[in-house]
N, C-alpha and C positions, 0 to 999 in steps of 0.2 A: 235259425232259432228265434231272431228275433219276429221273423212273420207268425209261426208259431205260437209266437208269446203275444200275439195282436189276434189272433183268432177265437173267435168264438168257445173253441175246445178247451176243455176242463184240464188241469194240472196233470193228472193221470193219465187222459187221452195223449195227451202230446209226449210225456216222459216215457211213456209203455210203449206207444208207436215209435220213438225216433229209438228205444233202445232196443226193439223186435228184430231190423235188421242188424244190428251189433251182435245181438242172440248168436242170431241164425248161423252167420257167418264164422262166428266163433267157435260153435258147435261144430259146421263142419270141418274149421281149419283144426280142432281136439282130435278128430275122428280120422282124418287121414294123419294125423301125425302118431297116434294112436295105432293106427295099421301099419304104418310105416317101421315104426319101432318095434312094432310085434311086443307091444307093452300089456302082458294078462296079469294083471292082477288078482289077488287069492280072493277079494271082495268087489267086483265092479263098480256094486250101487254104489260104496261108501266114497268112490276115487269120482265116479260120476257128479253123485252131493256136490262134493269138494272143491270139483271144476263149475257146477252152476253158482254155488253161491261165490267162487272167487271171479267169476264172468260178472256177475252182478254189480260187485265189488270197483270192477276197472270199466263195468260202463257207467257206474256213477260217477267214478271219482273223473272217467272223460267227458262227462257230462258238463262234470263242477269247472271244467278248467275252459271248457267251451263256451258257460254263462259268462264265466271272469274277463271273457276276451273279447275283443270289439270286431275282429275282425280272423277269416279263416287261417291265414298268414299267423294271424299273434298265436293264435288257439296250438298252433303246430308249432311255433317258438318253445310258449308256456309248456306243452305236453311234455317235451324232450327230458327236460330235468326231473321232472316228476316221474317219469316210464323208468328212469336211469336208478332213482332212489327207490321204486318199489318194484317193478319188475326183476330188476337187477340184485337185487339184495342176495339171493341165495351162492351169487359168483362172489360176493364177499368176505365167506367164509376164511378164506387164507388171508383177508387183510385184517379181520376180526380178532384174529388169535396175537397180530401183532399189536393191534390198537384197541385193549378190552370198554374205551369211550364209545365204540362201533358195533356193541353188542345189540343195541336198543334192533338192531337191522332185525335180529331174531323173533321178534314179534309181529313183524310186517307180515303181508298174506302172500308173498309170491316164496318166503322161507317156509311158511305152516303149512302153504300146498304141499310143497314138498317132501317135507316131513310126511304127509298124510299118506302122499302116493309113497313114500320110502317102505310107512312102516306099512301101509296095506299089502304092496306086493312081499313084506315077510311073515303074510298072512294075521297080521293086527287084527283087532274086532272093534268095534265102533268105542269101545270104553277105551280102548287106550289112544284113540286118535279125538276124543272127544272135546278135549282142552286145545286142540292145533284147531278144531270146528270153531270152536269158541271166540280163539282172536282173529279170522278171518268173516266171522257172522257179527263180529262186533266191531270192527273196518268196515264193512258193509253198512250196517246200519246208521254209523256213526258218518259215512258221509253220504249217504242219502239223506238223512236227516238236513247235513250243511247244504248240498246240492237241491233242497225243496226250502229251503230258505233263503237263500242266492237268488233262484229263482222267482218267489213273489219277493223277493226287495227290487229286483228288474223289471220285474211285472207291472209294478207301480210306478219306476221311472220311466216306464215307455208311454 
């Protein structure tokens, strides 16, 4: 990242390009898990949506913790706890209902996905999963914004 952040290339060029293979790969590993599970949903597009912008979402926030880090090593340290707190949330459920201080988990994006594909395969329509879009488009946004600001503050210590 940090050759990257010394080259010539524009903010955009470097974030859309290092996040293209993150895309791709993630798309496919959806797609055979997708087959696998024999998972049809009543609405595809909206479960698809759901999956791009929550893919957006985790290659930002691996993005932000890969600027944060000096070295490949840390960056893998850093990510664990993070993957644990947001990917993880939805297996929380049964520690939520004992600890209601644990509820905040319900807003994360790895529970809203859930939620979305929950209610879309009992054939939901976009209005009723539209609020689960909502805090998963606004985790996204909200740290792409930190992760383009981490960035040129690195930008300029380099």
């Amino acid at each position: 990242m940090r050759g990257l952040m010394l080259s010539p290339a524009s903010l955009p060029e470097i974030l859309s390009g290092k996040s293209l293979v993150s895309l791709l790969l993630t798309t496919i590993t959806l797609l055979l898990c997708i087959t696998v599970l024999d998972y049809k949903p009543a609405n595809i597009a909206l479960v698809v949506l759901a999956f791009f912008i929550s893919s957006l979402f985790y290659i930002a926030l691996g993005t932000l913790v890969g600027l944060l880090s000096r070295t490949v090593i840390e960056a893998s340290v850093f990510m664990l706890p993070v993957m644990v707190v947001f990917a993880f949330g939805p297996l929380m459920e049964s520690v939520m209902e004992n600890y209601p201080m644990l509820r905040f988990l319900n807003y994360f994006p790895g529970t809203q996905l859930m939620e979305i594909a929950s209610k879309v395969q009992d054939g939901a329509g976009f209005t009723a999963v539209s609020l689960h879009f909502g805090w998963i488009l606004a985790w996204f946004v909200g740290t792409a914004i930190l992760t383009v600001f981490v960035y040129r503050k690195r930008e300029m210590d380099s």
